[in-house]
C-alpha positions in Angstrom: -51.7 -16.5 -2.8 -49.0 -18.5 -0.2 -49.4 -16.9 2.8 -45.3 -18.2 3.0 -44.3 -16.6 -0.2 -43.6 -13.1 0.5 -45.9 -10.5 -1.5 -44.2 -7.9 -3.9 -47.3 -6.1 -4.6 -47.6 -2.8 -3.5 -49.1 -1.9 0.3 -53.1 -2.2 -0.1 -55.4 -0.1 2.8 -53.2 1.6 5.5 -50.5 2.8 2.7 -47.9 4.5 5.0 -47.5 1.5 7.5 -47.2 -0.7 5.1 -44.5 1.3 2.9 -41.7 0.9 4.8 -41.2 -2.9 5.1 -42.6 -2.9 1.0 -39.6 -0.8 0.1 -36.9 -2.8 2.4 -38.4 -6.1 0.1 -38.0 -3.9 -2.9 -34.7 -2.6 -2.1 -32.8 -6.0 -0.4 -33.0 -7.7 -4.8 -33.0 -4.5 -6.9 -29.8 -3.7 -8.8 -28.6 -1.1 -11.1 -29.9 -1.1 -14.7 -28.2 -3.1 -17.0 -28.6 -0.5 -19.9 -26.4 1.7 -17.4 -23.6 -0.9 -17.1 -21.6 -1.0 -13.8 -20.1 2.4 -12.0 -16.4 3.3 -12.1 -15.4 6.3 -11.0 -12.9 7.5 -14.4 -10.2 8.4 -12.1 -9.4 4.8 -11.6 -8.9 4.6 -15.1 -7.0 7.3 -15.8 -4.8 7.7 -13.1 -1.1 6.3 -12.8 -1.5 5.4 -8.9 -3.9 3.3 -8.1 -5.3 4.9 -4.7 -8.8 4.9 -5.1 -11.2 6.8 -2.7 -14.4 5.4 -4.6 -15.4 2.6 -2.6 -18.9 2.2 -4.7 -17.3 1.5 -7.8 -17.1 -1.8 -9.7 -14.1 -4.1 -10.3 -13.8 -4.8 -13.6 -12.5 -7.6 -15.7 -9.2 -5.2 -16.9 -8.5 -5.1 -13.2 -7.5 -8.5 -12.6 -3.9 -8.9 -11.6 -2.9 -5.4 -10.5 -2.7 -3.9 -7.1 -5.4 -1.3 -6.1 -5.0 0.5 -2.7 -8.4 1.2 -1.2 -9.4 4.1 1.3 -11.0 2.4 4.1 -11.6 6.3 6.1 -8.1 6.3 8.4 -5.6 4.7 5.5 -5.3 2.9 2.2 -5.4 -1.1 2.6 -3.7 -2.4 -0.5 -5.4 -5.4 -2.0 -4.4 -7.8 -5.9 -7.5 -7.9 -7.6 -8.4 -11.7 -8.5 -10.9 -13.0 -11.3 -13.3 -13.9 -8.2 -13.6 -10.1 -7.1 -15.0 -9.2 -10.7 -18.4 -7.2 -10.5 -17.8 -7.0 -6.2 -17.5 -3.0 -5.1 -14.0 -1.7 -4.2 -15.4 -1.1 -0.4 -16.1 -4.8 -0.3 -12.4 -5.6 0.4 -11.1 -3.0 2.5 -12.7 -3.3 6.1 -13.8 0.1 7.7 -14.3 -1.1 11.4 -11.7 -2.7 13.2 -12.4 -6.0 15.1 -12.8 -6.1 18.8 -9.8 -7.4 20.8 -10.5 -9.5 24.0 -8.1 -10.1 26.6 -7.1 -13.5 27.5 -7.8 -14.3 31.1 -5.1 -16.0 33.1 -5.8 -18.7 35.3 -4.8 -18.1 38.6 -3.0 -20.1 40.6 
């Protein structure tokens, strides 16, 4: 085996050590089932307003065109949903942390 090509076999001897970083490999390309198809929540396609509070769901092709406003925790950040955002999550688009702000130092004189 390439000692450069990273295993995906399971942990062999000490089995607890070796779990944790085999389950971050496992985790970082898994995806959900395709048998399951993508998650929308059915409020998003039900309701009227489109406020949605389900930041894990999927955008979906029937999407494309129309304004969605997204919960981001504080307040709803309205976004148009493009062909390019198809199969992204909802929370993908709507920031939840705001960006630091640095003061400009004046030069002194």
């Amino acid at each position: 085996m390439n000692p450069q090509k990273q295993s995906l076999l399971p942990p062999q001897g000490n089995a607890v050590a070796n779990f944790a970083t085999f389950a971050k490999k496992i985790r970082s390309f898994m995806t959900r089932s395709l048998w399951k198809g993508p998650f929308v929540n059915p409020t998003i396609l039900a309701a009227k307003t489109k406020a949605v509070w389900s930041r894990h769901s999927s955008i979906l092709p029937q999407f494309v065109n129309k304004k969605f406003k997204i919960h981001n925790g504080k307040s709803f950040i309205e976004i148009e949903i493009q062909e390019s955002m198809i199969g992204h999550k909802f929370g993908e688009f709507a920031l939840t942390r705001k960006r630091p702000t640095h003061k400009k130092k004046e030069k002194k004189r």
